[in-house]
C-alpha positions in Angstrom: 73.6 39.7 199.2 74.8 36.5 198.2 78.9 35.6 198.5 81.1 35.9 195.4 82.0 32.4 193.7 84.8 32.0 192.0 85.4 31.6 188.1 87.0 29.7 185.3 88.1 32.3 182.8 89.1 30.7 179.5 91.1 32.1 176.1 89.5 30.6 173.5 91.3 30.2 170.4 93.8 27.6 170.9 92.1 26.9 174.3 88.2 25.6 173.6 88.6 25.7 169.7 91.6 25.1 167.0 93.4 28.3 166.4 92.7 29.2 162.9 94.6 32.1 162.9 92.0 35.4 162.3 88.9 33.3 162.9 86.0 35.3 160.5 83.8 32.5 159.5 81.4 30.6 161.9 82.2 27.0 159.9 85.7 27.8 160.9 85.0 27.1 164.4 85.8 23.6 165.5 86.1 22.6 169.4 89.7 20.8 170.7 88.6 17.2 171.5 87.6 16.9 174.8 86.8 20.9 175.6 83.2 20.7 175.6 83.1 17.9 178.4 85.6 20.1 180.7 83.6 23.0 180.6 80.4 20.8 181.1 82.2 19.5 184.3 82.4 23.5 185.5 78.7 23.8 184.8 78.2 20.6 186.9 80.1 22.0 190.1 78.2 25.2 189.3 81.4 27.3 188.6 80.5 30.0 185.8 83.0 29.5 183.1 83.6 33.2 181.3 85.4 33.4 177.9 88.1 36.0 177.7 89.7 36.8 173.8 91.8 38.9 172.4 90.4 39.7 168.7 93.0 42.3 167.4 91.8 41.1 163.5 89.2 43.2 164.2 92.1 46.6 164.8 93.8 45.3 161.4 90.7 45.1 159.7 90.8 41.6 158.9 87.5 40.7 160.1 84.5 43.0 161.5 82.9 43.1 164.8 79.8 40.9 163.1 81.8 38.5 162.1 83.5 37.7 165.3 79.7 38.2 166.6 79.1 35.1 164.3 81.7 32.9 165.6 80.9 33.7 168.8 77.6 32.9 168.5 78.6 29.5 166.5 80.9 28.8 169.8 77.9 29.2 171.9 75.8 27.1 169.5 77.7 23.9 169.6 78.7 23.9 173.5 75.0 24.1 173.4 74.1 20.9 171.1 76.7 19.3 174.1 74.7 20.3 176.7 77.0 23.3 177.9 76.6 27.0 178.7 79.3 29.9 179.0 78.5 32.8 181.3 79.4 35.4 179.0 82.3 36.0 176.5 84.3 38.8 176.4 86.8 40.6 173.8 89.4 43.2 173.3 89.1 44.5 169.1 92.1 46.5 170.1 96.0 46.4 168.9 98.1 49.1 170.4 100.4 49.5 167.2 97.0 51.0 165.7 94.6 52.3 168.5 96.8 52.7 171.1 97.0 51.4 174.8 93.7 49.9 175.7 93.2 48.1 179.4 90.9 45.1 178.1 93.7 43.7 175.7 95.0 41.2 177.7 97.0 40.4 180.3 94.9 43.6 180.8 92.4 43.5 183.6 89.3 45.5 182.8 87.2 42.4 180.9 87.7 40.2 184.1 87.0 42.9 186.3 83.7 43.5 184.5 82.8 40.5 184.6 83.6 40.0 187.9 80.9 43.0 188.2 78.8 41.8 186.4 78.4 38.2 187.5 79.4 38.4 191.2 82.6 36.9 190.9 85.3 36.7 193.4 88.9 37.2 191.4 90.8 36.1 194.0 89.4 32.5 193.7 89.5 32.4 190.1 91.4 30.1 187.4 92.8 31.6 184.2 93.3 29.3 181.5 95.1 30.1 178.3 97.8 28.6 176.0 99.9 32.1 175.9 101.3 33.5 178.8 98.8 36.7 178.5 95.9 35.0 179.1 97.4 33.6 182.8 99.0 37.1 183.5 96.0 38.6 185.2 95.8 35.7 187.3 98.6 37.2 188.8 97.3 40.5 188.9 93.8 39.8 190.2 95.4 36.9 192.6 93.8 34.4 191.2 95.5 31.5 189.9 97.1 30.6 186.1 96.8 27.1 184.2 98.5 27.1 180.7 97.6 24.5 178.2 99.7 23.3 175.1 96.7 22.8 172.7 97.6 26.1 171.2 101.2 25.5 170.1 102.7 28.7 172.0 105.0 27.1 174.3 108.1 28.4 172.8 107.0 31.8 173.9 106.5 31.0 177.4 109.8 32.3 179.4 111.2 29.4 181.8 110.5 32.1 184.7 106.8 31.8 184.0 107.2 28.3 183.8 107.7 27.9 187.6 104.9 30.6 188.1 101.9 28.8 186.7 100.4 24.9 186.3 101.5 23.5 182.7 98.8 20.8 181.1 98.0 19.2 177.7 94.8 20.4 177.5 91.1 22.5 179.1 90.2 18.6 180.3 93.5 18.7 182.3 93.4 21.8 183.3 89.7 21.5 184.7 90.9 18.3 186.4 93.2 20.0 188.4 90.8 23.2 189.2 88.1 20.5 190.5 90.6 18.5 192.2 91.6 22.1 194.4 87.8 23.0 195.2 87.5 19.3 196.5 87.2 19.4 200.5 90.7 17.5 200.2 92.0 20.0 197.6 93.9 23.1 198.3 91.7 25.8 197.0 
């Protein structure tokens, strides 16, 4: 059996692609400059980049399993036209005002663990990278470690305590810098 390798898990709205608020149509989709090229740089150094996403518009009804099928599938399309390939991409339809506690809404664990199943994956040597503090959480939880990014605008509900718990960057490019810079023989991961 071959060893576990280590993972970039991404958020994606506000992470990969402009945060349009309840994403439902596949021409909505538009990737953040430079987010195709990071996650080419993963493929590169042969880490498998999984896409994590919370998609509670599905729980309020504002847009249907299909539809987030579509823009998933759009997401995959153009990393494709660039030359880059995802892993997988996981998501949570849940909101626990309406269906109740669920373990896959993030910081939840169970998505990441499945993957982890499912693609051999060693969470302990795994980046999270999100711009809200629930999509680094599980870092913390799986011992893995937690970049945040401020292409999404959350910052301003990041408490200062997390602040000194996880890396802060402008953006996936940074953030992917400074993953490859800790797998280099140099680095400290």
């Amino acid at each position: 059996m071959s060893a576990k390798r280590p993972a970039v898990f991404l958020d994606r709205d506000g992470t990969i692609i402009q945060d349009a608020g309840y994403l439902k149509e596949p021409e909505q989709v538009q990737l953040l400059p430079g987010s195709a090229e990071a996650i080419r740089q993963l493929n590169v150094a042969g880490i498998p980049v999984v896409v994590v996403s919370n998609q509670s518009g599905i729980a309020r009804r504002l847009l249907s399993v299909d539809d987030y099928r579509r823009t998933e599938a759009r997401l995959e399309e153009l990393l494709a036209q660039k030359g880059v390939e995802l892993a997988g991409q996981f998501y949570c339809p849940h909101l626990p005002e309406i269906d109740g506690e669920c373990e896959c809404r993030k910081p939840g664990t169970l998505l990441y663990r499945q993957a982890a199943d499912r693609f051999g994956l060693d969470l302990e040597r795994s980046w999270w990278v999100g711009d809200r503090l629930r999509d680094v959480l599980p870092a913390e939880k799986l011992g893995g470690r937690g970049i945040l990014v401020s292409t999404g605008a959350k910052e301003a509900l990041i408490p200062s305590d997390a602040r000194q718990r996880f890396a802060q960057v402008s953006d996936l490019p940074a953030a992917v810098t400074l993953i490859l810079a800790s797998q280099s023989p140099h680095g400290t991961g």
